[in-house]
Legacy VTK file of the C-alpha trace (Angstrom):
# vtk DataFile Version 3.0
C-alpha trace
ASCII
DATASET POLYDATA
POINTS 359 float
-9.817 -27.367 12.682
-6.363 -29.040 13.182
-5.508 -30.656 15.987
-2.285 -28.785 17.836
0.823 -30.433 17.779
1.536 -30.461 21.128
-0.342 -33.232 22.783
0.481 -31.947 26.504
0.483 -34.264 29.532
-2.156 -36.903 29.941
-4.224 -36.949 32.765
-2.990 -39.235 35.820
-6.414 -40.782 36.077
-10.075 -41.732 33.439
-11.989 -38.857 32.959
-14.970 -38.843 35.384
-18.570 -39.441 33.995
-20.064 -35.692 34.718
-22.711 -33.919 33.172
-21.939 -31.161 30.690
-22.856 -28.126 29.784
-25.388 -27.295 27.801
-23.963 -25.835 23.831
-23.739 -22.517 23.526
-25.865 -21.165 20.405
-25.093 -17.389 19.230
-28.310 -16.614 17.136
-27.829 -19.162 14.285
-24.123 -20.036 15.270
-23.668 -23.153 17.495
-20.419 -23.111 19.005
-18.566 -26.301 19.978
-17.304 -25.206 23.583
-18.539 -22.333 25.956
-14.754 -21.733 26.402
-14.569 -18.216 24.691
-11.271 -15.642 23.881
-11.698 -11.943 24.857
-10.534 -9.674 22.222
-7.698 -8.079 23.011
-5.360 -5.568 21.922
-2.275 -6.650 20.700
-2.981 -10.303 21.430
-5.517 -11.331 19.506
-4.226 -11.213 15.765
-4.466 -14.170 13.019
-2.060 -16.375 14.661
-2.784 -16.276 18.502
-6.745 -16.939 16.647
-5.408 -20.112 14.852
-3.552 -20.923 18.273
-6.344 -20.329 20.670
-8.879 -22.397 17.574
-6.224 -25.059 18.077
-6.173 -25.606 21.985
-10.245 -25.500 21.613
-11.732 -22.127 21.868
-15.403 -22.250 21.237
-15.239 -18.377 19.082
-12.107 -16.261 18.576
-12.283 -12.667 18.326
-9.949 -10.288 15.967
-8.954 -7.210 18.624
-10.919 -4.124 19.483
-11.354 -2.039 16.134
-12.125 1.352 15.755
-15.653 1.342 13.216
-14.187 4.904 11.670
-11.257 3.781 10.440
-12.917 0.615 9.214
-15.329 2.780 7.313
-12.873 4.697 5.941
-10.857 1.477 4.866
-7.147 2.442 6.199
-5.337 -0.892 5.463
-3.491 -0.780 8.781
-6.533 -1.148 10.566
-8.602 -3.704 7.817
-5.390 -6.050 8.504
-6.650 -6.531 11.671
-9.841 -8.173 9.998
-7.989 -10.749 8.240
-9.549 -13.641 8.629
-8.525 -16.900 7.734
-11.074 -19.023 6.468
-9.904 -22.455 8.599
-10.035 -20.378 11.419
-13.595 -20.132 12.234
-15.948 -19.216 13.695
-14.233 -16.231 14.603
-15.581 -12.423 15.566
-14.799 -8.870 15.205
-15.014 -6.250 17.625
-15.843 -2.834 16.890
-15.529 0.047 18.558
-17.709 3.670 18.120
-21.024 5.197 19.117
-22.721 6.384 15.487
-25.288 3.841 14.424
-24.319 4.720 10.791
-21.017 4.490 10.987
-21.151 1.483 13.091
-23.317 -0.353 11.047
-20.975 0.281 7.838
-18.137 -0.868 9.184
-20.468 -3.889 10.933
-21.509 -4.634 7.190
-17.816 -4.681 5.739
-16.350 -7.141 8.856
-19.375 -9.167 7.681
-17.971 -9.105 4.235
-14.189 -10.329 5.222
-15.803 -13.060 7.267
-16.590 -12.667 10.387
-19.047 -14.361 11.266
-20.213 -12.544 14.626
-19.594 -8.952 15.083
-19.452 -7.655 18.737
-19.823 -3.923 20.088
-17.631 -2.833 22.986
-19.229 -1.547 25.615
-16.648 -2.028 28.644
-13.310 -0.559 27.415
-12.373 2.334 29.850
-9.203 3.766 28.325
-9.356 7.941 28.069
-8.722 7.628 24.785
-12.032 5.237 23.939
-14.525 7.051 26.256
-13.515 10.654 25.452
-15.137 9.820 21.682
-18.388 8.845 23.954
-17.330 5.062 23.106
-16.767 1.739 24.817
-17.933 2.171 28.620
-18.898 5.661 28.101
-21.813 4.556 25.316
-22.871 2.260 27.728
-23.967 4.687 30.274
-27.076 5.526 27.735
-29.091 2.759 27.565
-31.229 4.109 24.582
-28.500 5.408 22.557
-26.972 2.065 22.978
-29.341 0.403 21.662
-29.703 2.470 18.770
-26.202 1.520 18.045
-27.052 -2.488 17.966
-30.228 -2.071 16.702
-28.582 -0.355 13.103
-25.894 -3.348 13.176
-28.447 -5.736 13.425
-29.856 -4.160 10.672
-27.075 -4.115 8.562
-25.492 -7.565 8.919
-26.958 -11.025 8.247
-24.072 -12.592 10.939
-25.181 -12.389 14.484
-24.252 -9.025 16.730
-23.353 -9.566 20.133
-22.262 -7.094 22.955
-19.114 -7.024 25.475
-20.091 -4.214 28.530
-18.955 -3.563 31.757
-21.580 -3.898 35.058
-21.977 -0.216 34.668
-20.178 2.803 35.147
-19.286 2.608 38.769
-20.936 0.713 41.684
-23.668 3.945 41.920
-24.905 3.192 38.937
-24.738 -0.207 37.794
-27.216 -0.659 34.419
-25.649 -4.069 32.997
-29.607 -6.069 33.599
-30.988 -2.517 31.717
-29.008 -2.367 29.221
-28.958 -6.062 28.121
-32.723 -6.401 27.990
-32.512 -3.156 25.928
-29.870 -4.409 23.400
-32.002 -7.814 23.560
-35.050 -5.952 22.128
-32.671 -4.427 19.598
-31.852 -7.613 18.415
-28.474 -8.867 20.341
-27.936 -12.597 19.964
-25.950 -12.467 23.165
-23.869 -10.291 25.911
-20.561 -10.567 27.802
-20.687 -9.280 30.763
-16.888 -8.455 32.961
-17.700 -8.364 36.333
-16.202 -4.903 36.942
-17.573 -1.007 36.486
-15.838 1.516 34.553
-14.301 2.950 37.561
-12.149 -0.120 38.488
-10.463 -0.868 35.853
-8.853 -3.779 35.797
-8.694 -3.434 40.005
-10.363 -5.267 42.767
-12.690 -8.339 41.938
-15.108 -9.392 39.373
-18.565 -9.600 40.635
-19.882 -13.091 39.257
-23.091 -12.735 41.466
-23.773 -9.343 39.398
-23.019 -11.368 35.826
-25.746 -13.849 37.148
-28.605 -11.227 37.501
-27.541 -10.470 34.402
-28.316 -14.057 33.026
-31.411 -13.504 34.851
-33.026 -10.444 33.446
-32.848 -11.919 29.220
-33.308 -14.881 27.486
-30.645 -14.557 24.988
-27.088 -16.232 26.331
-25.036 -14.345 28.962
-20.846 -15.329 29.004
-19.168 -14.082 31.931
-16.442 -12.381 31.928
-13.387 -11.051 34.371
-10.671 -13.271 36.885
-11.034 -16.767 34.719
-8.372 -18.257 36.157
-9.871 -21.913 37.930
-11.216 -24.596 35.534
-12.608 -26.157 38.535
-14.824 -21.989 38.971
-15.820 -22.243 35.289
-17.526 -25.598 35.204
-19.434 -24.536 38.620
-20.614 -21.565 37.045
-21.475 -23.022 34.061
-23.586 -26.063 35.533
-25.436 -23.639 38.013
-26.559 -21.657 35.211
-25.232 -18.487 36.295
-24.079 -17.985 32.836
-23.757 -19.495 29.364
-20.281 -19.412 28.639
-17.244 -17.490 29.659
-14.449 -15.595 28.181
-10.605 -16.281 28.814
-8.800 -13.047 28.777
-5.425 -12.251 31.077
-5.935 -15.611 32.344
-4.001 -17.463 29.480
-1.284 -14.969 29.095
1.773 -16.585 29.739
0.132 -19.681 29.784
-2.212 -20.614 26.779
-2.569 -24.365 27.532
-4.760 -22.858 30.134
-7.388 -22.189 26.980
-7.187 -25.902 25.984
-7.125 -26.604 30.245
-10.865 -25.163 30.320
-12.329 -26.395 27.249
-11.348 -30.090 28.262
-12.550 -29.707 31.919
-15.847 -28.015 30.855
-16.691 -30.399 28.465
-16.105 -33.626 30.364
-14.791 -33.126 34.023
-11.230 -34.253 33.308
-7.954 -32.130 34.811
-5.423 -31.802 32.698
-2.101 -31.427 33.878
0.207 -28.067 33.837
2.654 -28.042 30.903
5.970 -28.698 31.927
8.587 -26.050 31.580
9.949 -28.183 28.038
6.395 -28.009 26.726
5.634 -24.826 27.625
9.285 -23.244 25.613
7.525 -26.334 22.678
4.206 -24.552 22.694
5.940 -20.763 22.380
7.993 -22.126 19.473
4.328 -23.340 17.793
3.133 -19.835 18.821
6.169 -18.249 17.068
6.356 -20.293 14.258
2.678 -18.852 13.342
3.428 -15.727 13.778
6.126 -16.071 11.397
3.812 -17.253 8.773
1.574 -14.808 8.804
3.638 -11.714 9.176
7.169 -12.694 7.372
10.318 -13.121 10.056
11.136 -9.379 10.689
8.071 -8.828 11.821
6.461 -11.789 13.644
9.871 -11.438 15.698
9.073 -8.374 17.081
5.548 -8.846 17.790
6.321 -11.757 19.201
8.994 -11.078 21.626
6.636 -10.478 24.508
5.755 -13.985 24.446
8.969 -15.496 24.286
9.641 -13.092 27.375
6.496 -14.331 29.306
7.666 -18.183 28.731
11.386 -17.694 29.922
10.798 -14.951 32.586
10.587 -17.828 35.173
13.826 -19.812 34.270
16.796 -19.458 36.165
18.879 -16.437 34.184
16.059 -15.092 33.298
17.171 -11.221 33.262
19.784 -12.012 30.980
17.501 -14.036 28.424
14.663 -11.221 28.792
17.428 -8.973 27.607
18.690 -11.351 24.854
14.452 -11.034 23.537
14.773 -7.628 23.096
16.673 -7.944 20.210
15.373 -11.115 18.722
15.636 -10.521 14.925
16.061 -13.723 13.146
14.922 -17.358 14.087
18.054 -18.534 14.891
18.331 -16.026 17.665
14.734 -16.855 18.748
16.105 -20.594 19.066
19.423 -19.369 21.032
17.052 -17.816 23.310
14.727 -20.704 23.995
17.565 -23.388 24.041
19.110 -21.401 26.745
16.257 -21.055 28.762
15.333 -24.985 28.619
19.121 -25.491 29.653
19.004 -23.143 32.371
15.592 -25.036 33.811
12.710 -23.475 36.026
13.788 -20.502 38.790
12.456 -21.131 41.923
10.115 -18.942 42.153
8.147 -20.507 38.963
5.918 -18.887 36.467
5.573 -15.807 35.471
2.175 -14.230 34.895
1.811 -11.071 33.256
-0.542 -7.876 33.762
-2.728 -7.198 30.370
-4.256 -3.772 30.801
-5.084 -3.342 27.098
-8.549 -2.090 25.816
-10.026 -4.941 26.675
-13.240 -4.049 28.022
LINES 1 360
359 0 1 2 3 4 5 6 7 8 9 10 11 12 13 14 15 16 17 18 19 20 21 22 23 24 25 26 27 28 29 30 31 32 33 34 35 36 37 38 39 40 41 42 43 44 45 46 47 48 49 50 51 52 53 54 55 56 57 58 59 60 61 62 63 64 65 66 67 68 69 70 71 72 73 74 75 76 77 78 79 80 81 82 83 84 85 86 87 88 89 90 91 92 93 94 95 96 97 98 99 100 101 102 103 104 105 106 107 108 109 110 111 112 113 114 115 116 117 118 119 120 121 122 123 124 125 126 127 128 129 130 131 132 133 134 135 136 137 138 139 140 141 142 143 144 145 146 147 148 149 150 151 152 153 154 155 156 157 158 159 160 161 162 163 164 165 166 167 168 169 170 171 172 173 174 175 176 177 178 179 180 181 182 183 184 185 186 187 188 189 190 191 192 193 194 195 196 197 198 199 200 201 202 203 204 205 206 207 208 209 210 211 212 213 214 215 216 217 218 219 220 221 222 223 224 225 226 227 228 229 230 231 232 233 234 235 236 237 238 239 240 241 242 243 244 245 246 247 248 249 250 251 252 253 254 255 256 257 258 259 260 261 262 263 264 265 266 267 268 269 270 271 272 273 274 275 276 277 278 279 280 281 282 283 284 285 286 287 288 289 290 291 292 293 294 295 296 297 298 299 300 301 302 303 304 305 306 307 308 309 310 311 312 313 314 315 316 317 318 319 320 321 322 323 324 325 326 327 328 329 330 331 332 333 334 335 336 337 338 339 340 341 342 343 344 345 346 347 348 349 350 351 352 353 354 355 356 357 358
């Protein structure tokens, strides 16, 4: 994997000597860091993968993919499984609740190259649970496990699970319903501290995630308010999981991804980005996007990331409305000149609110 270009600040002082975690194996798969990336929707295409692969994620995931349309092979939705082969390992996420379907489309990810395929069990959009999918599956334990039990059957590549702690705090099944997917043949579960019923509101419950870890053998990665490298070590260390998955916590701020994996692995803090870096590290971001999807497009999909990085600068309203009609490269380097001219606001970074189908 190559090395990102950005090299970031160093750290003031010598890493300390501290014990690390123990690797992270997903059935046959070792992974190099316990640092994971949810899948998310409208994040987590090609280039954010290569990006997040290049600041150290342990396993990338393409976004949330509906099995049926895999199945059925509509090319909008079997461009989301592109997978470049440097990029690895990387996962796919599927999305359903009919073991034959599921497995089919489990079988053809397999086939593109993922090499771990993961069932959603936690989103809770309307859209998702109305189909009896995502958080709604995961209220029947047995017909869940059905589900995994056909992928398992139908892939050679490990299949993992993403749920939710349950439905709502009444009836909270997570410890259930990972020993059953366990017996089914799950090489591991992520587990987001919330129910169904919150959302994306209130707390994650960590101490919940960690009777998860307590009830199966195979790995538990926690998931839900990563947002202290300092919390993730702890966590990791004590046991109370395996490994844990960034989500909403490096929106805005990706060198949080390479933050973690550093701290995790040997104890060393690495410094915040500077506002220069940061506007460097967006252009990297951009200039990925633009290989992969051509100019037009990549400048459009990406113009919610150029708005995260300059919503904190001083001028920032008029920038943000400069973004929204970012077209060409030039413009995209208008934009970000600007902002590094104008300098930091005072009231610092911005941190945006992800309420996609991540689950």
């Amino acid at each position: 994997m190559a090395v990102m270009s950005i090299a970031g600040p160093a750290s003031t002082a010598p890493p300390p000597t501290l014990p690390a975690p123990a690797r992270l194996r997903v059935g046959r798969l070792e992974l190099d860091s316990p640092v994971l990336i949810a899948p998310m929707v409208g994040i987590t295409d090609a280039p954010f993968r290569r990006l997040a692969r290049e600041l150290g994620a342990g396993l990338v995931s393409a976004e949330m993919t509906a099995a049926e349309a895999v199945v059925r092979l509509i090319p909008r939705t079997l461009e989301l499984l592109s997978f470049d082969p440097e990029v690895r390992p990387v996962a796919a996420q599927l999305v359903g609740c009919d073991p034959g379907v599921m497995a089919e489309a489990a079988a053809i990810c397999a086939a593109r190259g993922a090499m771990v395929v993961d069932v959603n069990l936690g989103c809770p959009v309307p859209r998702v649970i109305g189909r009896g999918s995502g958080a709604a599956l995961a209220r029947d334990v047995n017909a869940t496990a059905r589900v995994v039990q056909a992928m398992v059957e139908a892939v050679d590549v490990p299949v993992t699970a993403k749920m939710r702690l349950g439905w709502d705090h009444a009836s909270i099944n997570a410890p259930e319903l990972s020993r059953a997917l366990e017996d089914a043949g799950c090489a591991m579960v992520t587990v987001h501290g919330r129910t169904r019923a919150q959302r994306y509101q209130g707390q994650a419950d960590w101490a919940e995630i960690a009777r998860v870890k307590r009830a199966v053998r195979i790995p538990v990665v926690g998931s839900g308010d990563v947002t202290d490298v300092r919390e993730i070590r702890r966590r990791l260390l004590a046991g109370e999981v395996d490994g844990v998955v960034i989500a909403r916590g490096a929106l805005g701020n990706l060198w949080f991804i390479r933050q973690a994996v550093r701290h995790v692995a040997t104890g060393e803090l690495l410094p915040d980005l500077g506002f220069a870096d940061r506007i460097a590290l967006t252009r990297h971001h951009l200039d990925l996007l633009i290989d992969h999807h051509g100019e037009a497009r990549a400048l459009v999909v990406g113009r919610k990331y150029v708005a995260w990085t300059i919503r904190g600068c001083n001028g920032a309203a008029r920038l943000r409305a400069m973004v929204q009609t970012l077209v060409s490269r030039a413009d995209l380097d208008v934009i970000l000149d600007q902002a590094l001219e104008a300098g930091l606001g005072p009231g610092g970074w911005f941190h945006p609110v992800f309420t996609s189908g991540e689950g």
